[in-house]
MIDREN-334324 format. One record per residue: residue number from 0; x, y, z of N, C-alpha, C in turn. Coordinates in steps of 0.05 Angstrom, whole numbers, plus 5000, padded with zeros to 4 digits. Layout:
% MIDREN-334324
<pt><num>NUM</num><n_east>X</n_east><n_north>Y</n_north><n_up>Z</n_up><ca_east>X</ca_east><ca_north>Y</ca_north><ca_up>Z</ca_up><c_east>X</c_east><c_north>Y</c_north><c_up>Z</c_up></pt>
...
% end
This chain:
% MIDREN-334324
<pt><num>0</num><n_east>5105</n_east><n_north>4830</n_north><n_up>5207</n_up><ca_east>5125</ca_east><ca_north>4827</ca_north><ca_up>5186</ca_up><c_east>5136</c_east><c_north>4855</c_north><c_up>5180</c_up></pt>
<pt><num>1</num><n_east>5167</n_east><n_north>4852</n_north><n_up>5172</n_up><ca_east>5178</ca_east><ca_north>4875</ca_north><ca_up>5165</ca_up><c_east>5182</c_east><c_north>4889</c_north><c_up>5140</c_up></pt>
<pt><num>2</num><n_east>5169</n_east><n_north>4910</n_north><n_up>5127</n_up><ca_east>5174</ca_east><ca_north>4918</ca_north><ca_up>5099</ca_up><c_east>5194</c_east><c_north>4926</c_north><c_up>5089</c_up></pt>
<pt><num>3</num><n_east>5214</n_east><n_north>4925</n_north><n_up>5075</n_up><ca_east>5240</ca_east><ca_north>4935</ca_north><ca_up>5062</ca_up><c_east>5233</c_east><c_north>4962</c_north><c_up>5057</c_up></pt>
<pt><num>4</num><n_east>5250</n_east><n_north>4978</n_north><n_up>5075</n_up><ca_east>5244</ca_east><ca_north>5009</ca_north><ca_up>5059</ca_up><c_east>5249</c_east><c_north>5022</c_north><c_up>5032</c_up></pt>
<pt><num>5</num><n_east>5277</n_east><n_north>5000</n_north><n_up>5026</n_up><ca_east>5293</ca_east><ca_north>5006</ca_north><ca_up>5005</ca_up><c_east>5263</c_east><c_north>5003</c_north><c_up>4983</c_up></pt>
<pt><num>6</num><n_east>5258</n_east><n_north>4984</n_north><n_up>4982</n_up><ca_east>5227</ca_east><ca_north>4976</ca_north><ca_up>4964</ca_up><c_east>5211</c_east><c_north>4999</c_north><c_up>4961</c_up></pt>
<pt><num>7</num><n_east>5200</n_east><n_north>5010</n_north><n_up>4990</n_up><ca_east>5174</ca_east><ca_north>5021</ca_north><ca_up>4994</ca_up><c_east>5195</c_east><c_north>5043</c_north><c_up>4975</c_up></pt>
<pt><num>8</num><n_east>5217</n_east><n_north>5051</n_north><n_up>4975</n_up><ca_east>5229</ca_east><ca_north>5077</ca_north><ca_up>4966</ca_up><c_east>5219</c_east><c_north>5087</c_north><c_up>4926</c_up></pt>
<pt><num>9</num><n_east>5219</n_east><n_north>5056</n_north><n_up>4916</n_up><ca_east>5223</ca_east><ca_north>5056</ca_north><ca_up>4891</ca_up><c_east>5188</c_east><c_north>5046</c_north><c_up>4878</c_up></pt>
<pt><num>10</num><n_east>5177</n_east><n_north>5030</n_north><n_up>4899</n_up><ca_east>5155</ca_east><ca_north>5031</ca_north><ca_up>4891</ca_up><c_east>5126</c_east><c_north>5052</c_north><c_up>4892</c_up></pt>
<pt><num>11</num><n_east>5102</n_east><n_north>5060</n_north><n_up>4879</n_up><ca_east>5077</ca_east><ca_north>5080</ca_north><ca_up>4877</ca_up><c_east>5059</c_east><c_north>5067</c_north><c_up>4872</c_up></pt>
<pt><num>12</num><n_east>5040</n_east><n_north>5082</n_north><n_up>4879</n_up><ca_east>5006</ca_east><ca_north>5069</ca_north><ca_up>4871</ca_up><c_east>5007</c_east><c_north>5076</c_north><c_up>4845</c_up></pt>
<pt><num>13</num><n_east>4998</n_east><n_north>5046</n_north><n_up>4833</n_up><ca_east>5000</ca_east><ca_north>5031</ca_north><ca_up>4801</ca_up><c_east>4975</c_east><c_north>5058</c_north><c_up>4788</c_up></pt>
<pt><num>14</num><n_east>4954</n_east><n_north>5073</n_north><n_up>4804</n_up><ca_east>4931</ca_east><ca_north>5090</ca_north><ca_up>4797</ca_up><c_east>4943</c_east><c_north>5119</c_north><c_up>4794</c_up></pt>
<pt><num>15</num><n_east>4956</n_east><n_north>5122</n_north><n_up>4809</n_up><ca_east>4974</ca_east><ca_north>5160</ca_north><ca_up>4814</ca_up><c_east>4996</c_east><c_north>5167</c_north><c_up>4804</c_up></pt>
<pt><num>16</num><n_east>5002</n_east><n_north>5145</n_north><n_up>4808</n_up><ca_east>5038</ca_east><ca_north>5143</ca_north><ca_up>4806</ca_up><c_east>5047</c_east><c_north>5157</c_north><c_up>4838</c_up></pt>
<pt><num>17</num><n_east>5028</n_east><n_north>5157</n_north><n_up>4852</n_up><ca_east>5047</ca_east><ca_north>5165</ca_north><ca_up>4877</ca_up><c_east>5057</c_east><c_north>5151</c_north><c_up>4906</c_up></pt>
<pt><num>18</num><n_east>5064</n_east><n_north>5167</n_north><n_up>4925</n_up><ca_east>5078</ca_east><ca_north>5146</ca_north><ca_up>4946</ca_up><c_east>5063</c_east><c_north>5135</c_north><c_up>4958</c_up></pt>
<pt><num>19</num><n_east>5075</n_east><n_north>5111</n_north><n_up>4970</n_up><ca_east>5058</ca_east><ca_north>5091</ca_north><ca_up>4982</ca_up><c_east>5067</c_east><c_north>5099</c_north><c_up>5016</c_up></pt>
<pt><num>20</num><n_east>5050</n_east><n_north>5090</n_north><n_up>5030</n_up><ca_east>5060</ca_east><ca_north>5090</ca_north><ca_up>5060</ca_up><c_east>5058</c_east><c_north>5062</c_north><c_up>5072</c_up></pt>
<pt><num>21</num><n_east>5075</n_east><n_north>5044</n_north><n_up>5085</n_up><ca_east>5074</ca_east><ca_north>5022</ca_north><ca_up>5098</ca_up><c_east>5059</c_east><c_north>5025</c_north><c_up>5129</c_up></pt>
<pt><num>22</num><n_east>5030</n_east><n_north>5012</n_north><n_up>5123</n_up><ca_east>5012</ca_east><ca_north>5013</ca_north><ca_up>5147</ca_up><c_east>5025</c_east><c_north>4987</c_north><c_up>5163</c_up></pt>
<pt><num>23</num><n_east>5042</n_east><n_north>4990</n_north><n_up>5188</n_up><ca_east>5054</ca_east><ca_north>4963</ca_north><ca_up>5205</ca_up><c_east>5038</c_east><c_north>4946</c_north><c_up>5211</c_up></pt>
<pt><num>24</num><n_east>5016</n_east><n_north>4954</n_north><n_up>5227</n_up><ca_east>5000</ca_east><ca_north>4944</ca_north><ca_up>5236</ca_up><c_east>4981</c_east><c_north>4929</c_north><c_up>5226</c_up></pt>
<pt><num>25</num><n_east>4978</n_east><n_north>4941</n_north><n_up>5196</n_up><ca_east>4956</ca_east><ca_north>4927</ca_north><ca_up>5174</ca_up><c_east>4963</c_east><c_north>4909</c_north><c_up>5167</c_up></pt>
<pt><num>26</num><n_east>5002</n_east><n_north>4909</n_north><n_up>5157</n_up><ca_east>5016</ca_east><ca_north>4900</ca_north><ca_up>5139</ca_up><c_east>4997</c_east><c_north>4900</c_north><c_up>5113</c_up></pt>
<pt><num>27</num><n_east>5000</n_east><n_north>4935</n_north><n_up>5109</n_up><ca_east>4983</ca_east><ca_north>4937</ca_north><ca_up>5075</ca_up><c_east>4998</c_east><c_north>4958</c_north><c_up>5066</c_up></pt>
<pt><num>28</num><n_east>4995</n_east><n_north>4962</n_north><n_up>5045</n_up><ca_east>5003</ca_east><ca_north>4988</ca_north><ca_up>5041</ca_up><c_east>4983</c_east><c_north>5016</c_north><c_up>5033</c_up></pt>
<pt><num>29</num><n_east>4984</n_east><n_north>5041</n_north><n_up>5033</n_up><ca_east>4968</ca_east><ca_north>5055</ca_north><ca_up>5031</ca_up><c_east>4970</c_east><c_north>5081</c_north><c_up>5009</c_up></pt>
<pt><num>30</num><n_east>4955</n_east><n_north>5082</n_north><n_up>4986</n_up><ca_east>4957</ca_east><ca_north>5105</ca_north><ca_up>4976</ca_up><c_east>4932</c_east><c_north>5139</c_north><c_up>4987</c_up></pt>
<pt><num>31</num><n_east>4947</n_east><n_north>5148</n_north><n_up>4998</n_up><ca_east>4934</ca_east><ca_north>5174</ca_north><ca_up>5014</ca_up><c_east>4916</c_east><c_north>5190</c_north><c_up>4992</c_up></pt>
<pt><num>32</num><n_east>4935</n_east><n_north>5192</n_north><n_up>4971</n_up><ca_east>4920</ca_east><ca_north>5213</ca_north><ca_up>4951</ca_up><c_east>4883</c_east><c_north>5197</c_north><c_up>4934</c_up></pt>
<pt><num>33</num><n_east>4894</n_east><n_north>5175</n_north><n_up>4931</n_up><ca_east>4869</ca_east><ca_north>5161</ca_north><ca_up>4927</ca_up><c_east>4851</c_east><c_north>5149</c_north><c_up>4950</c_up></pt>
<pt><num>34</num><n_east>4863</n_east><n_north>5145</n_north><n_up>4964</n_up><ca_east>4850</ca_east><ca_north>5137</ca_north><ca_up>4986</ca_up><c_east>4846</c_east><c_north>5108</c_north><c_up>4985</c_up></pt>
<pt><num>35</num><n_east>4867</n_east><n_north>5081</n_north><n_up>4978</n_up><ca_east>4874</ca_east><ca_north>5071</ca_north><ca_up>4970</ca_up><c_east>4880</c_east><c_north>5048</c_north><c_up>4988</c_up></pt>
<pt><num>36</num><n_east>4875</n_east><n_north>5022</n_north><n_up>4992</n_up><ca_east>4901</ca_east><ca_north>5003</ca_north><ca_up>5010</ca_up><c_east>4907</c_east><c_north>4978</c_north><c_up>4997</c_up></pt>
<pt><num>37</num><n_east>4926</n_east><n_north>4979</n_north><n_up>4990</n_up><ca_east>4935</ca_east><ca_north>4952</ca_north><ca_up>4976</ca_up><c_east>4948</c_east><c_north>4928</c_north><c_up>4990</c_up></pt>
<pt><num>38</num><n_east>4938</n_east><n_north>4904</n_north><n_up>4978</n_up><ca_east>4950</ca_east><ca_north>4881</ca_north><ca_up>5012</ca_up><c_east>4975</c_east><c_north>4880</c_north><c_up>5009</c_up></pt>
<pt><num>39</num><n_east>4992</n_east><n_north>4864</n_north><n_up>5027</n_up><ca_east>5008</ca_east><ca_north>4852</ca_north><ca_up>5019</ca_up><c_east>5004</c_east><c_north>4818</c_north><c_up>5030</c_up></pt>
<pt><num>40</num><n_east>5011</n_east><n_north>4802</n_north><n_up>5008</n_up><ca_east>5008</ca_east><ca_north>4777</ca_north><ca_up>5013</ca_up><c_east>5035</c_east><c_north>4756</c_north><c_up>5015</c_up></pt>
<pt><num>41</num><n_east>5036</n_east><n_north>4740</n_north><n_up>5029</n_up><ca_east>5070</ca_east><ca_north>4729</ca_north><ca_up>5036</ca_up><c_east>5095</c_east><c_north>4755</c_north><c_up>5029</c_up></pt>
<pt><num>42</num><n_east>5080</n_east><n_north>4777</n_north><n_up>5041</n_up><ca_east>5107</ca_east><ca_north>4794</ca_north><ca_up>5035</ca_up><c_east>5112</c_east><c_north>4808</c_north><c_up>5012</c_up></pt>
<pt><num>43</num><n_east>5091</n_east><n_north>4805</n_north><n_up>4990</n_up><ca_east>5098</ca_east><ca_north>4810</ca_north><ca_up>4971</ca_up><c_east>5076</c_east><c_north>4831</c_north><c_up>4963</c_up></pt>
<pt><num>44</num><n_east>5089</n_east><n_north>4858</n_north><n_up>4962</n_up><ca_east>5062</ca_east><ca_north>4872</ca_north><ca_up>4961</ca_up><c_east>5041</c_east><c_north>4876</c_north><c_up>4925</c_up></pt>
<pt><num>45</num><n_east>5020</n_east><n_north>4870</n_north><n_up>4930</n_up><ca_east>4998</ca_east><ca_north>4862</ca_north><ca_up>4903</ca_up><c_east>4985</c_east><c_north>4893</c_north><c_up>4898</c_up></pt>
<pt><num>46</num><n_east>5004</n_east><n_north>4908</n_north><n_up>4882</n_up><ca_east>4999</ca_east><ca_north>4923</ca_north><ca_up>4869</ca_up><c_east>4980</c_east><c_north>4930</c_north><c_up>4837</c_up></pt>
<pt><num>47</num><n_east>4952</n_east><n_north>4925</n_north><n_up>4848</n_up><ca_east>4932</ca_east><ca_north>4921</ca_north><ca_up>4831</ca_up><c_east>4907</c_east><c_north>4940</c_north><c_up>4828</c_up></pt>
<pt><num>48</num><n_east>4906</n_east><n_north>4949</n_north><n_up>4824</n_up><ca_east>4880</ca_east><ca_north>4968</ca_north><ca_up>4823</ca_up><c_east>4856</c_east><c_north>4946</c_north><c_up>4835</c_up></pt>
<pt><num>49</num><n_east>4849</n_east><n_north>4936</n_north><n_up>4823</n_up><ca_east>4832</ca_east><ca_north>4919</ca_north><ca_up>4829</ca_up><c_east>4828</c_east><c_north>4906</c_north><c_up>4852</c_up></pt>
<pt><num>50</num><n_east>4856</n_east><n_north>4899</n_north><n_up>4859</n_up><ca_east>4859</ca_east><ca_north>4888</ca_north><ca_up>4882</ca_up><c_east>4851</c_east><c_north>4900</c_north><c_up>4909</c_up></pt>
<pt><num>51</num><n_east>4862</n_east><n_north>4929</n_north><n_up>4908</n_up><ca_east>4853</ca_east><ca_north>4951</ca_north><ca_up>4927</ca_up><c_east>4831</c_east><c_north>4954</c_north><c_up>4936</c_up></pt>
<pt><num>52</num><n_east>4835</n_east><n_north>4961</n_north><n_up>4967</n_up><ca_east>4807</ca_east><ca_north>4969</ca_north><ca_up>4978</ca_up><c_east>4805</c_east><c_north>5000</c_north><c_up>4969</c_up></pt>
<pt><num>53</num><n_east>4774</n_east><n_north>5007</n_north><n_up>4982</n_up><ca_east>4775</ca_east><ca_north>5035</ca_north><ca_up>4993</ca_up><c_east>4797</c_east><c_north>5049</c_north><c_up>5032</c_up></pt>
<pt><num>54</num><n_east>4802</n_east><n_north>5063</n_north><n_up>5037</n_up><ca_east>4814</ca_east><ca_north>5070</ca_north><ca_up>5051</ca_up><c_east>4787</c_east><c_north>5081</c_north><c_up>5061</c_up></pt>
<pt><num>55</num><n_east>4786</n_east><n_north>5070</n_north><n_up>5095</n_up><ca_east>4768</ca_east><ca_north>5080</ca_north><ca_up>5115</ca_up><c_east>4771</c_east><c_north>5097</c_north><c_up>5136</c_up></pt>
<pt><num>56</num><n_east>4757</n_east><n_north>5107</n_north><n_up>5140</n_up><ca_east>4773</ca_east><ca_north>5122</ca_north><ca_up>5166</ca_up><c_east>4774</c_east><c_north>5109</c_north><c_up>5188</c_up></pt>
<pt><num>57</num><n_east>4795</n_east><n_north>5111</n_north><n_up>5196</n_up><ca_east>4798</ca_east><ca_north>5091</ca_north><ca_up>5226</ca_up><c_east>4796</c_east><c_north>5112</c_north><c_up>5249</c_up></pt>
<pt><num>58</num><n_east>4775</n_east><n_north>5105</n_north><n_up>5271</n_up><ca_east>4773</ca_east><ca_north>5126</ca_north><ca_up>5286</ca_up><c_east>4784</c_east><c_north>5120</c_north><c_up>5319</c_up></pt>
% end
């Protein structure tokens, strides 16, 4: 699935206030500075603290 960039432009992690990065592959989104991944579900990305994983290292 395809993310709207225009979106990713205006939306941040709900915890930092900072930018998100669109993982393609995950279809998640990612906050770097927290270390952060937030889902997205039918497209709609669930910007939740709670909701969030931890961010793993993928090796």
């Amino acid at each position: 699935m395809s993310f709207d960039n225009k979106l990713l432009e205006i939306i941040a992690c709900p915890v930092c206030k900072g930018k998100l990065e669109y993982d393609r592959e995950g279809d998640r989104l990612i906050c770097k500075a927290d270390r952060l991944v937030y889902p997205i579900t039918e497209g709609i990305p669930v910007l939740l603290e709670d909701r969030a994983e931890p961010l793993r290292d993928e090796a």
